[in-house]
C-alpha positions as CSV (number, residue, x, y, z in Angstrom):
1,X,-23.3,-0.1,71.3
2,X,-25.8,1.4,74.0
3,X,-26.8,-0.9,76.7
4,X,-30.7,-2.3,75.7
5,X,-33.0,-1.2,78.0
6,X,-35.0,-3.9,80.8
7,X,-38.2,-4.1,78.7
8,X,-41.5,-6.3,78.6
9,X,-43.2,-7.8,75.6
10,X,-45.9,-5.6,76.5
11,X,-43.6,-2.3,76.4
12,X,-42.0,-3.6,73.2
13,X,-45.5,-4.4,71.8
14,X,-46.6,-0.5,72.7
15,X,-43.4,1.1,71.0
16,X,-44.2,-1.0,67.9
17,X,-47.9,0.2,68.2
18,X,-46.5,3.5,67.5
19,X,-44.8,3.0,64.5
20,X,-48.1,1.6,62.6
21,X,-47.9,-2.3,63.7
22,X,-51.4,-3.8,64.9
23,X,-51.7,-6.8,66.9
24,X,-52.8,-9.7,64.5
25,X,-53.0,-13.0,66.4
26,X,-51.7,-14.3,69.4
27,X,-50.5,-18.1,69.8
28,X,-49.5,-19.3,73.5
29,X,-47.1,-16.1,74.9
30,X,-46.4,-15.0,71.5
31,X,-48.0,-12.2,69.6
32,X,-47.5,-11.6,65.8
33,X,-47.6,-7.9,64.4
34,X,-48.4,-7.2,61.6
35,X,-48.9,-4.2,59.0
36,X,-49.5,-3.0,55.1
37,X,-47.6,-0.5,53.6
38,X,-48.9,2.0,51.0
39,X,-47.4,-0.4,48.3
40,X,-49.4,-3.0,49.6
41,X,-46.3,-5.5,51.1
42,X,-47.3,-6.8,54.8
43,X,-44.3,-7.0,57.2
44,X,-44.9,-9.1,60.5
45,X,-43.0,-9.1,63.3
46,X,-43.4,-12.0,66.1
47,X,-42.8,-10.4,69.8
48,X,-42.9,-13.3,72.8
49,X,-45.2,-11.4,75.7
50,X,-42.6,-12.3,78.4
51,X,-42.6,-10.2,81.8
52,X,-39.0,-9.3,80.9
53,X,-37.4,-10.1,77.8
54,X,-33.8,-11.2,77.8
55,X,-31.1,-8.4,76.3
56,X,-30.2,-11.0,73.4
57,X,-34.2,-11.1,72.3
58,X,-34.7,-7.3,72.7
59,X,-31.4,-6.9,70.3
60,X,-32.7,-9.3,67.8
61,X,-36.2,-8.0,67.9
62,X,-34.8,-4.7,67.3
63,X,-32.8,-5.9,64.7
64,X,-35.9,-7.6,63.0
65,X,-38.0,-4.2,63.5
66,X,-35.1,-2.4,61.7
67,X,-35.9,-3.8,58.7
68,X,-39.2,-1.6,58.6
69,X,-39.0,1.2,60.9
70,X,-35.5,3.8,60.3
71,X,-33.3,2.4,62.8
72,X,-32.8,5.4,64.3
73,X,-36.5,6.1,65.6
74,X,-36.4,2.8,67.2
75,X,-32.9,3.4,68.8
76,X,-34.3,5.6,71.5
77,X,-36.5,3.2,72.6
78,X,-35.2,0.2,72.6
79,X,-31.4,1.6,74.2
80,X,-30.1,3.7,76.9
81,X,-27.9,6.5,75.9
């Protein structure tokens, strides 16, 4: 697998911004995402607003986001070629 790229919680909250996610509330350094789908379902995603996040943390954030946006628009973000 790719290397992950050195992101921020702020970068990672922008790419998610992009695929339809709004910030809903925000408790200490933590942010939750959230949005509705046509059906109606709400997915939420929690991102911690860290200066840099650690590689494990960006895979499993990218592994949670995978679960709502196709894996492989998220890919190019989230890993170096």
């Amino acid at each position: 697998m790719p290397r992950p790229r050195r992101l921020s919680g702020d970068d990672v909250l922008a790419i998610l911004v992009q695929h339809g996610f709004n910030v809903h509330s925000q408790r200490g350094s933590h942010v939750k995402l959230r949005r509705v789908t046509s059906a109606g379902s709400i997915q939420t995603l929690t991102i911690p607003r860290h200066r840099e996040l650690d590689p494990g943390t960006l895979h499993a954030i990218f592994r949670q986001a995978s679960r709502f946006v196709p894996e492989d628009e998220l890919h190019r973000d989230f890993f170096t070629e």
